[in-house]
VOGU-3710 file (C-alpha; in Angstrom, 3 decimals, decimal comma):
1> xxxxxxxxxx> 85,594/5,647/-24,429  82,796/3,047/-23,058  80,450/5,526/-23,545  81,193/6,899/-27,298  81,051/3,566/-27,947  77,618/2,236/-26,080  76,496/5,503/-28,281  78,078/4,440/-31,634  76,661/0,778/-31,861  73,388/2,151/-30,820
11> xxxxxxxxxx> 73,430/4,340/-34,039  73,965/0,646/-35,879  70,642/0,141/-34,316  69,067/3,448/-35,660  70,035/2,640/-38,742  68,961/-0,911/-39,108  65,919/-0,073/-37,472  64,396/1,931/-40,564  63,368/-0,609/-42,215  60,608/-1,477/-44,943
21> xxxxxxxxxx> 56,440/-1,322/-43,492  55,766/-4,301/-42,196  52,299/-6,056/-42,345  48,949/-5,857/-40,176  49,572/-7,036/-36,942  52,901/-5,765/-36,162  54,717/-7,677/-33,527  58,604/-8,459/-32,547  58,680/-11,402/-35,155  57,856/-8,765/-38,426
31> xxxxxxxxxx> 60,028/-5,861/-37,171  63,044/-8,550/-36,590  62,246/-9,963/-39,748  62,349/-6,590/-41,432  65,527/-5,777/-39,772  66,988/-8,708/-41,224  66,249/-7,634/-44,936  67,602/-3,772/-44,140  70,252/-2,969/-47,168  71,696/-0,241/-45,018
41> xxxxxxxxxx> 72,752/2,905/-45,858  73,123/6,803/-45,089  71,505/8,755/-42,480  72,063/11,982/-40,349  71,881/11,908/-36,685  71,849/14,218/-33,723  72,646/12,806/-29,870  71,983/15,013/-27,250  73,638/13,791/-23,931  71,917/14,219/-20,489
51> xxxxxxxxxx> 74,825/13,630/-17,612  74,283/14,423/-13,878  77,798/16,053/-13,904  76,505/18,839/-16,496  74,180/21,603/-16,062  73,329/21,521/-19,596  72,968/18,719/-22,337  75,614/18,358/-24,836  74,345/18,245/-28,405  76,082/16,607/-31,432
61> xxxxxxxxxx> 75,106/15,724/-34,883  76,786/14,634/-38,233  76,519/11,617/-40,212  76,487/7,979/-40,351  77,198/4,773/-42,764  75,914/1,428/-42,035  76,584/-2,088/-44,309  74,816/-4,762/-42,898  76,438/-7,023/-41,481  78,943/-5,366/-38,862
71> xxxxxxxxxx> 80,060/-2,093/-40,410  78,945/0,963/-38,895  80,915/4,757/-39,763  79,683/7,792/-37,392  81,116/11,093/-38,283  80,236/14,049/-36,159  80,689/17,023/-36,842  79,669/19,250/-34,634  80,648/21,053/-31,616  83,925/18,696/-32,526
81> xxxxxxxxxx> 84,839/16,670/-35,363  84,967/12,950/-34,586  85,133/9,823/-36,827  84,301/6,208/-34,881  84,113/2,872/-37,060  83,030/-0,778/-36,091  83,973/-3,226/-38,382  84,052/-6,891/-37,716  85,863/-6,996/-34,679  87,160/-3,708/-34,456
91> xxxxxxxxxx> 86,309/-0,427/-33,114  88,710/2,716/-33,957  87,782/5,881/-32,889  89,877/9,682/-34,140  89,542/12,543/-32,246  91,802/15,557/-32,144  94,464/13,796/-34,178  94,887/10,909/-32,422  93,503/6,900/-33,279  92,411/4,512/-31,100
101> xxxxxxxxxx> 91,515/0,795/-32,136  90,357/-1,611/-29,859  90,193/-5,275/-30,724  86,355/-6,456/-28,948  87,643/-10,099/-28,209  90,016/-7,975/-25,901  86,923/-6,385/-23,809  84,728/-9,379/-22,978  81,960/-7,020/-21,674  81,614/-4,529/-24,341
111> xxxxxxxxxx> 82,082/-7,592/-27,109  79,158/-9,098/-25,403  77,028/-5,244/-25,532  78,076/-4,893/-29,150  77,242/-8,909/-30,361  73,566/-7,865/-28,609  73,437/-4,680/-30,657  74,578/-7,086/-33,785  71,667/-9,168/-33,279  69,172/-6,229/-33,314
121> xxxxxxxxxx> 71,038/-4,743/-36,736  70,571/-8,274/-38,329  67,444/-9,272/-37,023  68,625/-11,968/-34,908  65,253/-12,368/-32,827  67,023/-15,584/-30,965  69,977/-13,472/-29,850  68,387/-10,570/-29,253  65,832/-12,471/-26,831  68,653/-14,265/-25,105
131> xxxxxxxxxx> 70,256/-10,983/-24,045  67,340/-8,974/-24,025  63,343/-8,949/-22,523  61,895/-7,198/-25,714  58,617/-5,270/-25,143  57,114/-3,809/-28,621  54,096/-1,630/-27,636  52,327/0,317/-30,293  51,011/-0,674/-33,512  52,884/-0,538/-37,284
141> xxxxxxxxxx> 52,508/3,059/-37,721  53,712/4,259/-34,102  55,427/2,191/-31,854  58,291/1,740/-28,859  60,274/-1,134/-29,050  61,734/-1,303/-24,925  65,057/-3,600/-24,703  66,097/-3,951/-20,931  69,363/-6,246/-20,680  69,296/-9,782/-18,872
151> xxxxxxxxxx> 73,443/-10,070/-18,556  74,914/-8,506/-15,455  77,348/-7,481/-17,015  75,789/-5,399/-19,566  73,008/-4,481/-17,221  75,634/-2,449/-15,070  76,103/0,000/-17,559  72,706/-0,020/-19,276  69,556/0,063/-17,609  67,427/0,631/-20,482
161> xxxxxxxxxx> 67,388/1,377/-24,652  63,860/2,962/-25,925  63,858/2,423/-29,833  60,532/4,414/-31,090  59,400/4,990/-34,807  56,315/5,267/-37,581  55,649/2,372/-39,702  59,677/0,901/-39,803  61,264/4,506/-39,648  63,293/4,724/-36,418
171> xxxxxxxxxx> 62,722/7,913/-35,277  64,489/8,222/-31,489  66,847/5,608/-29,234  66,796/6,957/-25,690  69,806/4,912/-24,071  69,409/4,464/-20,078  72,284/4,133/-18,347  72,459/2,252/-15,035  74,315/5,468/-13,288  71,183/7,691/-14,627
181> xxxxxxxxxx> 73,090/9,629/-17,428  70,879/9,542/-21,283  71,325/9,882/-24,106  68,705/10,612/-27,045  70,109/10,317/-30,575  67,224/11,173/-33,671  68,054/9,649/-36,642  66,973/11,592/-40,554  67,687/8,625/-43,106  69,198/10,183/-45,991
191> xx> 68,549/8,856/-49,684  71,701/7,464/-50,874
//
């Protein structure tokens, strides 16, 4: 469940993340600030999962939802239909005809992963640097934006998350986690 959900606020970030162009002399300050003026909206996505237990990735896609400020929907639909949703302080997840909804006050450490993830979707520089070391490498039109987690905490389950994308158009987020199991997810925005 930890790990649907590391994925699932990641796609928040995918989403936020294609933003409008911003300016000559692209740095953290302009993407944040574009991040912060993101309306949201539709997108497809595919994830492909690398895990040491596997001899083969495993490869899902469907669609995704965000409203700025905290409301994220992910349905996949293939190889199995799924439906997650954060929404204030909730997560639920449905899969194979069950629900599962998990208050985030009541999971101090993945409240604390998600509020980080929060800061990114709204542009929250401040937070973001007070969880994060941000590294932005590249220049408007091609560029990796390199988030490696300063709290323990969150550090034990996430090494690393590699955001990369042309002009403000996320393109990939490779998640890192600390046990050496990825994930990729590609993100298609979708006109509304």
């Amino acid at each position: 469940m930890i790990y649907h959900l590391r994925a699932f606020v990641l796609v928040c970030a995918a989403l936020v993340l294609a933003g409008p162009t911003a300016a000559a002399g692209f740095d953290v300050v302009q993407l944040m600030d574009s991040l912060a003026r993101h309306p949201g909206g539709p997108a497809k996505f595919t994830e492909t999962r690398h895990l040491a237990m596997l001899d083969k990735p495993l490869v899902s896609s469907g669609e995704m939802h965000f409203t700025p400020p905290d409301r994220l929907e992910k349905r996949t639909l293939t190889p199995k239909p799924e439906y997650m949703l954060l929404d204030r302080d909730r997560i639920t997840l449905e899969r194979d005809q069950r629900r599962m909804t998990i208050r985030l006050g009541s999971r101090p450490e993945v409240l604390a992963f998600v509020d980080s993830v929060r800061g990114l979707l709204s542009g929250n520089r401040v937070s973001m640097e007070r969880s994060y070391l941000m590294q932005l490498q590249g220049e408007a039109d091609r560029w990796v934006l390199t988030l490696h987690p300063k709290d323990a905490e969150i550090a034990a389950l996430i090494q690393r998350i590699t955001v990369s994308g042309t002009d403000n158009q996320i393109r990939t987020i490779e998640y890192l986690q600390a046990d050496g199991d990825r994930s990729v997810l590609a993100i298609e925005q979708v006109n509304p």
